[in-house]
N, C-alpha and C positions, 0 to 999 in steps of 0.2 A: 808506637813506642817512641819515645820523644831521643832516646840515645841509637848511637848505631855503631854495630861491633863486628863491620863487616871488613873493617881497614887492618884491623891484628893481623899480623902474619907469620907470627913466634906461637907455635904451637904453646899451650899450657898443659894438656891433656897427660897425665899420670903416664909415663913410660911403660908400667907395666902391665894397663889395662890396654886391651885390645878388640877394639868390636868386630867380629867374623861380618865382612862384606858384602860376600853372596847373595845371602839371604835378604837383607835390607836393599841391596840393589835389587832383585828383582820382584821387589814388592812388599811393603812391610805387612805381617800379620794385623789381626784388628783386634780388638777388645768394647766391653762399654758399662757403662755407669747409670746408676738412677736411686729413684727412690724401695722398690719393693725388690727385696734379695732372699736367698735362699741356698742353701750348697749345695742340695739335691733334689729332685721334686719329691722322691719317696723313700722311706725307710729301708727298702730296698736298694734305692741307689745308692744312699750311705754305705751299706754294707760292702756292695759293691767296690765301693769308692776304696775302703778300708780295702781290701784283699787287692785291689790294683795297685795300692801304694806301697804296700808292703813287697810286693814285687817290684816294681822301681826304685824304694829303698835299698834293695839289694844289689840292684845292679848298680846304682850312685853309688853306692861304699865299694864293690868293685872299680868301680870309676877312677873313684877319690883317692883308693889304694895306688891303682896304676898311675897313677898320674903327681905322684907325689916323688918321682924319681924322673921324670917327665918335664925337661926343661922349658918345653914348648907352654906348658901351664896346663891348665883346663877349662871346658867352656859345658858352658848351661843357656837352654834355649830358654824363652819362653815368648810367646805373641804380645806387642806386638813388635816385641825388638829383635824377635830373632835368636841369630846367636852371639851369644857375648861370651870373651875368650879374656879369659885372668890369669897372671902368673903370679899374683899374690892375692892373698885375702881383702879385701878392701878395706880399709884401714879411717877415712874419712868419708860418710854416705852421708847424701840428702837423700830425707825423708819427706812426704808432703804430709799419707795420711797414718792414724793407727794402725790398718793391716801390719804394716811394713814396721814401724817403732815395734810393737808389741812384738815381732816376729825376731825383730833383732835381739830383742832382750832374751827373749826364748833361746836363742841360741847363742848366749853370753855374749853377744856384740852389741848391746845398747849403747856403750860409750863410742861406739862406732858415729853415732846420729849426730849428724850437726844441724840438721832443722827443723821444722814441722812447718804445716803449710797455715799452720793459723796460730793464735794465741796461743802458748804452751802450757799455759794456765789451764785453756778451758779444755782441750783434750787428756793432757798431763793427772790432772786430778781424776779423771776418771781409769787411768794406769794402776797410779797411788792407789786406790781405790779398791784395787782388784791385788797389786803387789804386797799390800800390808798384810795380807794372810801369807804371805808363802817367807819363811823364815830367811831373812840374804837376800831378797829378792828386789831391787830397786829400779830405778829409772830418773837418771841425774839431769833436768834439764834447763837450769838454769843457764845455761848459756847458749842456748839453744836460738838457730837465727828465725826470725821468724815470714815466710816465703811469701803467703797469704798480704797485700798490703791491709786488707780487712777496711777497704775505704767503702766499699760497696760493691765492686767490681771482682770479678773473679780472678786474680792475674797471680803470674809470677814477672817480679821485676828481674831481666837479663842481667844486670849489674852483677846482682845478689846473687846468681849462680855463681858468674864470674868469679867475683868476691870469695865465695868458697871454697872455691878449686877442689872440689870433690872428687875423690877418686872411684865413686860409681851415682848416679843418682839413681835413686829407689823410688821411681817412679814412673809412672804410665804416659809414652812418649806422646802418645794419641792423648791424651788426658790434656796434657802441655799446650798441644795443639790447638785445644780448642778454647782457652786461655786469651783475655781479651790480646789485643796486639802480640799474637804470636802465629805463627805458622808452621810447617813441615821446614821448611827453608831454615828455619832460626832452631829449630828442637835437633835437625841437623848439623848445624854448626855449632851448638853446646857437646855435642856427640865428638865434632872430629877435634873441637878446640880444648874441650876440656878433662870430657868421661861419659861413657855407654849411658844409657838408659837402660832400665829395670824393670817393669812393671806391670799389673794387668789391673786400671783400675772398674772398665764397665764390666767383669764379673759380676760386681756387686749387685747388677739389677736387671744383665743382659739386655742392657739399653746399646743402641747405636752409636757406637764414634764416629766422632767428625771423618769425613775425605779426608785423607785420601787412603787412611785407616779401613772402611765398613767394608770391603771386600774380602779381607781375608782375614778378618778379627774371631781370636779363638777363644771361646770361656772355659772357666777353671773353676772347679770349684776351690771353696776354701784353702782346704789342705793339700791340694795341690801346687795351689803359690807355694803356702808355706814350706812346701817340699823343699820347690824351687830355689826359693831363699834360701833355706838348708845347704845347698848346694852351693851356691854362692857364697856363703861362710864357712863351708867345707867342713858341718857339721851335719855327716848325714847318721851316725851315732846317736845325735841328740834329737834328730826329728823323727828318730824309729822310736827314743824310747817318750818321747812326747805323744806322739801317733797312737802307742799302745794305750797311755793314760784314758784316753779320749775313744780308744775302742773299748774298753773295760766301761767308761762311764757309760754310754752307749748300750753295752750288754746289759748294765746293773737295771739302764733305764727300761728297756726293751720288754726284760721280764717280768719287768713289777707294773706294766700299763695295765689298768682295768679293760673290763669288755667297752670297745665303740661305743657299745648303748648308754655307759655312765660318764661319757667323756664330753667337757663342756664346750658350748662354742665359744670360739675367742675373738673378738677383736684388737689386734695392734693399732694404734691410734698414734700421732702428735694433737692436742690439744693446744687451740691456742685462740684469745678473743672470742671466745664460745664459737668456734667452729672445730670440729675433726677433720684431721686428718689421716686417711686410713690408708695402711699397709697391706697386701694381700700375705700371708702365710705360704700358700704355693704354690706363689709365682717365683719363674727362676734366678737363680743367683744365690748369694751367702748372707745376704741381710737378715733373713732368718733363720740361718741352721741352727742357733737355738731353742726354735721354739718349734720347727717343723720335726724334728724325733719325738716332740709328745702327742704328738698320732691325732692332734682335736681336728675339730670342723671348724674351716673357717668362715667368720661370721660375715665377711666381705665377699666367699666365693665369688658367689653368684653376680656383682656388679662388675659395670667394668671403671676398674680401680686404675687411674694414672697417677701418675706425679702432682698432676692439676689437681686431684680430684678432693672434694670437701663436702662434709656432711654438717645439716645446722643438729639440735637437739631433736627435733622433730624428727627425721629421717635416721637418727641412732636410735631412737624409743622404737620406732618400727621395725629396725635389724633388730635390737636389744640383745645384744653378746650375754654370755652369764659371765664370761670374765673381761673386763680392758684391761692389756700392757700396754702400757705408754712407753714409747723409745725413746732411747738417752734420758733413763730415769738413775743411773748410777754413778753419784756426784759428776755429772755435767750438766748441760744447760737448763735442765727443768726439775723445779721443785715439785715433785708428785701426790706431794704430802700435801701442798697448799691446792695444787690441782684437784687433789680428792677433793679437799675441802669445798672448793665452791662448785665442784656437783650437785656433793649434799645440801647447798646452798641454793639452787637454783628449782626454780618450779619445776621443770622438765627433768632436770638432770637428777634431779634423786629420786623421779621414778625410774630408772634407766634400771633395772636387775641388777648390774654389776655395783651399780651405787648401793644400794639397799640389802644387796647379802655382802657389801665388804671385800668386797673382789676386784680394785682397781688395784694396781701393784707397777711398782717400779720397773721397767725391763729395761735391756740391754742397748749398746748400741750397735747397728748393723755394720757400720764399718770396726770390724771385730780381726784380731791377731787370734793367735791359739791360744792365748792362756786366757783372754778375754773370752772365747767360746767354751771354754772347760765352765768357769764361771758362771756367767750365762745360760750355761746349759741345766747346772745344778741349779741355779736360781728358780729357773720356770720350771722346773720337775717340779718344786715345792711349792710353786704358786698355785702351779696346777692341780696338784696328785697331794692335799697337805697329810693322807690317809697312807700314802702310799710310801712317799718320802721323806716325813716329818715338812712342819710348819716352817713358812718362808716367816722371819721376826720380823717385829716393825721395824720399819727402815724410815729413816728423815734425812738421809743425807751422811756424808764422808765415808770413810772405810767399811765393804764389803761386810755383813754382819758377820757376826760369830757366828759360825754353825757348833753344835755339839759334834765330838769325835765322832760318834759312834751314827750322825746321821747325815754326813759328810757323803759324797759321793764320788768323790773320788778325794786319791792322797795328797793333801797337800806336801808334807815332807818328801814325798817322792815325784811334785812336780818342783821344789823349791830345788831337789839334787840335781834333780838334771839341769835345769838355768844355770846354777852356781860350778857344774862338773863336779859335783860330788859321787 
């Protein structure tokens, strides 16, 4: 990094944030990132997952209670930062990915967000996307700094932290780390000169963090961040009655699943210059707790599926899924619609099954907030089950289809009250 911001010697770091020391000194937690995610490997462990939260829900609103007369503040852990100790709400956050935006808005602190780690446009629209059904429900980002410099390189430029003097960043310190010209040394010193770090971002694929992070990196599922973060906007009110939304969606799904024997295989794919690119369904992480509650086979099992890994037409006609989702088909980077198209266009590709019975369909994207997994979740019920949960509509692009009331799967106006505090 061409600047160096080693000579400051005037603290800037928010007075009232305070990162608990202990724990960061004697070793930071780990975390990791990648391509195939997941929130739990089985339906079971969903469940599971629901009945743990709900009991640390209660003890966070115990928490929150005591601690609201409590001048010392209050503190919330999570790997790999530890513990971080607040005596106020934080008022000004950088954000890098969705997780963390989407989460904020959930618990009425999106105008909290001063950045996003890439174009805001190209994330942003896909928020839009999913907020235009829930009545009040927005996400203001025009002003929004952008972290990402998007030259080709993966970075965040020091300055631009600097620059926004944020009173928590909402991100994964290990993540930062491994960020062209960055180190443990500089993710430190944004820490004592500015504001704590936040974040878990290799849940997403239970991939490895960089050193000095992978020793004691802990994963989370989904809604366990989102807890977290709850906690941190000391709205654990609003992440119990979100949590419930999403166990109810969950149960609706649960009981209406046909028997295994009529349930299709899938593949999740990126398509792109007539190669695929394939996703596992369940493999660990949160990239697809969307789609792992509709109980299919995945069409991928059996290979072994990296980040690297690409299949031409040839070797998809041989798996032949009955259904492809394509990720980030929901107004962001890929048109799905034009993507069907030249399947059906292609000598190989519309023999493919999914091509010929009509079964290529827009899906979500893996780096998913909770109300982008409520979503998501109702989406593929319908793509999957259209017998079961009513028909997913043609979709070509912008705001979230209309569902009818009555085949809706869970409430939008009673996910719209609790974002808004109604």
């Amino acid at each position: 990094m061409s600047r160096d911001f080693t000579s400051r010697v005037t603290p800037t770091r928010r007075a009232y944030l305070k990162r608990g020391g202990a724990l960061f000194a004697g070793g930071l937690l780990a975390g990791c990132a990648g391509q195939n995610d997941a929130d739990s490997s089985t339906d079971a462990a969903d469940a599971a997952d629901a009945t743990a939260t709900t009991t640390t829900t209660e003890a966070a609103s115990d928490a929150e209670t005591a601690a609201d007369g409590d001048s010392a503040g209050y503190t919330v852990s999570m790997s790999p930062a530890g513990d971080v100790t607040f005596e106020s709400v934080p008022e000004r956050v950088m954000v890098y990915n969705l997780v963390y935006a989407d989460a904020a808005v959930a618990f009425g602190h999106g105008d909290a967000v001063n950045s996003l780690g890439f174009d805001s446009d190209a994330g942003g629209r896909t928020l839009d996307a999913y907020y235009e059904r829930l009545d009040g429900v927005s996400f203001d980002r025009s002003d929004l700094a952008q972290l990402n410099s998007g030259s080709g390189s993966v970075d965040i430029d020091k300055e631009v932290v600097y620059e926004l003097d944020s009173d928590l960043h909402l991100v994964d310190p290990a993540l930062v780390a491994s960020f062209d010209g960055w180190d443990r040394s500089d993710v430190e010193e944004i820490r004592e000169q500015v504001a704590p770090w936040f974040g878990n971002a290799y849940s997403r694929a239970h991939a490895r963090p960089p050193e000095p992070y992978a020793d004691d990196y802990e994963y989370y599922t989904l809604w366990e961040i989102v807890e977290k973060v709850g906690q941190v906007f000391r709205e654990a009110d609003r992440f119990a009655a979100l949590h419930s939304v999403r166990d109810d969606l969950l149960s609706t799904i649960q009981s209406e699943l046909p028997p295994e024997s009529e349930r299709p295989t899938v593949g999740v794919v990126i398509y792109m210059d007539e190669t695929f690119y394939p996703t596992k369904i369940d493999a660990p992480g949160f990239a697809t707790s969307h789609i792992r509650p509709l109980g299919v086979t995945d069409a991928f099992a059996a290979g072994d599926v990296t980040f690297e890994t690409s299949y031409d037409f040839e070797t998809m006609l041989e798996i032949d899924p009955d259904v492809l989702l394509h990720s980030y088909g929901i107004d962001s980077y890929y048109d799905v619609a034009s993507i069907r198209q030249s399947l059906e266009d292609h000598p190989v590709g519309s023999e493919l099954s999914a091509v010929r019975n009509d079964r290529v369909f827009p899906s979500g994207t893996p780096v998913q907030g909770p109300i982008m997994n409520l979503f998501q979740t109702e989406m593929t019920a319908k793509q999957l089950y259209p017998d079961r949960f009513g028909a997913w509509p043609e979709y070509a692009g912008g705001a979230y289809p209309e569902i009818p009331e009555d085949e809706q799967l869970f409430d939008r106006d009673r996910v719209a009250d609790i974002v808004t505090g109604d």
